[in-house]
C-alpha positions as CSV (number, residue, x, y, z in Angstrom):
1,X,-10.1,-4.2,34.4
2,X,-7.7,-6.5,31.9
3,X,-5.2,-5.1,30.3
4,X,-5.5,-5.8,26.1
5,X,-2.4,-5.0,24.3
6,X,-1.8,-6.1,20.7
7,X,1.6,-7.1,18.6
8,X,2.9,-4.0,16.7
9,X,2.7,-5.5,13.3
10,X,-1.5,-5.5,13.4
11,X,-1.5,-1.4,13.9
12,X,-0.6,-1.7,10.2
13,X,-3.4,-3.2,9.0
14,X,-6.0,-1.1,11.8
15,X,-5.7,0.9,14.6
16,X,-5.5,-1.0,18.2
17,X,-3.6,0.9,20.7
18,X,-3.5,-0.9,24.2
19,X,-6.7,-0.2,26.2
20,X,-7.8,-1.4,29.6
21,X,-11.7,-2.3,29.5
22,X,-14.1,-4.3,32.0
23,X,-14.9,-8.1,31.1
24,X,-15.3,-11.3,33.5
25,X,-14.2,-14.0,29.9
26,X,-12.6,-13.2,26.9
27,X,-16.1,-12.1,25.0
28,X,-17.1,-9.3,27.5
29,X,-13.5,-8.2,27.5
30,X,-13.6,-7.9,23.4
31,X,-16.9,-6.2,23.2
32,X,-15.8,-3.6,25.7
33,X,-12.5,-3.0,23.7
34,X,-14.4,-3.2,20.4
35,X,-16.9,-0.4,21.8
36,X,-13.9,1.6,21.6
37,X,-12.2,0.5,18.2
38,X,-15.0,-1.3,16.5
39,X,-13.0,-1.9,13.1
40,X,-11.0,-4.2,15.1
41,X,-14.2,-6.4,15.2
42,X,-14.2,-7.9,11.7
43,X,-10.1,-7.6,11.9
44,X,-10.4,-10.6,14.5
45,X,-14.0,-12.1,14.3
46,X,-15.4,-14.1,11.5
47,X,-19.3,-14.3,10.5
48,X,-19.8,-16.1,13.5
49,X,-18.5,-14.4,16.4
50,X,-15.3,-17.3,16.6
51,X,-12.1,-15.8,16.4
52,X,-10.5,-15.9,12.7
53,X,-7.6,-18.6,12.4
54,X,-4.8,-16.1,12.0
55,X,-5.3,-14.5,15.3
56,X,-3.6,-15.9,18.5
57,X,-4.9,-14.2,21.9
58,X,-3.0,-15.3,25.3
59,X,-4.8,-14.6,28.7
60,X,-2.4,-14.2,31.0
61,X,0.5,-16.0,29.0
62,X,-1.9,-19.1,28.4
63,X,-2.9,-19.6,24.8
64,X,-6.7,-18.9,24.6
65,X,-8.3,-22.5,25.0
66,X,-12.0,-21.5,23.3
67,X,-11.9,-20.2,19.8
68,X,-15.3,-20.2,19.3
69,X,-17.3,-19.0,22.4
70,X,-14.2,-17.0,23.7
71,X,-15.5,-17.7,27.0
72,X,-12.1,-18.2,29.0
73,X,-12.1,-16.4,32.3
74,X,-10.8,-13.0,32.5
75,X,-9.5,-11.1,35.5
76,X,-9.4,-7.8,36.7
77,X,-5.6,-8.3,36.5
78,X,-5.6,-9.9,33.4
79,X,-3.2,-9.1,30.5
80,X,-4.6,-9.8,27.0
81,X,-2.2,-10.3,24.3
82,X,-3.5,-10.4,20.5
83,X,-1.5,-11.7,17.7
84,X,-1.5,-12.6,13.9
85,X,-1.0,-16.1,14.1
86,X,2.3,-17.7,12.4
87,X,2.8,-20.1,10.2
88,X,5.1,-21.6,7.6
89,X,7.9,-23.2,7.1
């Protein structure tokens, strides 16, 4: 099962402690975790079901590739990182 951990800073704004949950892509993985924590689903999903622009996920250290479908491959060894994404200048 993959590994999702998430930067401190978001447990200020909602609970999301580090869980490991089933998943073969990115989708399965977050409905699992959200079964858990389901305010973290409007926290990182718009409308849609696409992840919102300020959050960053890395699979495996690899910048998630499809924001909208989510549907990058997922391992059972697979770390998931989630972020607020950064910007400014």
């Amino acid at each position: 099962m993959a590994r999702v951990s998430f930067t401190p800073n978001l447990d200020r704004h909602v609970h999301c402690p580090s869980e490991t949950v089933p998943g073969a892509n990115l989708r399965a993985v977050l409905e699992s975790y959200f079964a858990l924590h389901p305010a973290l689903r409007s926290y990182l999903l718009d409308e849609q079901g696409a992840l919102r622009k300020h959050v960053v996920i890395f699979v495996d250290g690899r910048q998630l590739a499809d924001r909208g479908g989510l549907l990058d491959a997922v391992s059972d060894t697979s770390e998931v990182f989630v972020m607020q994404a950064l910007s400014g200048g």
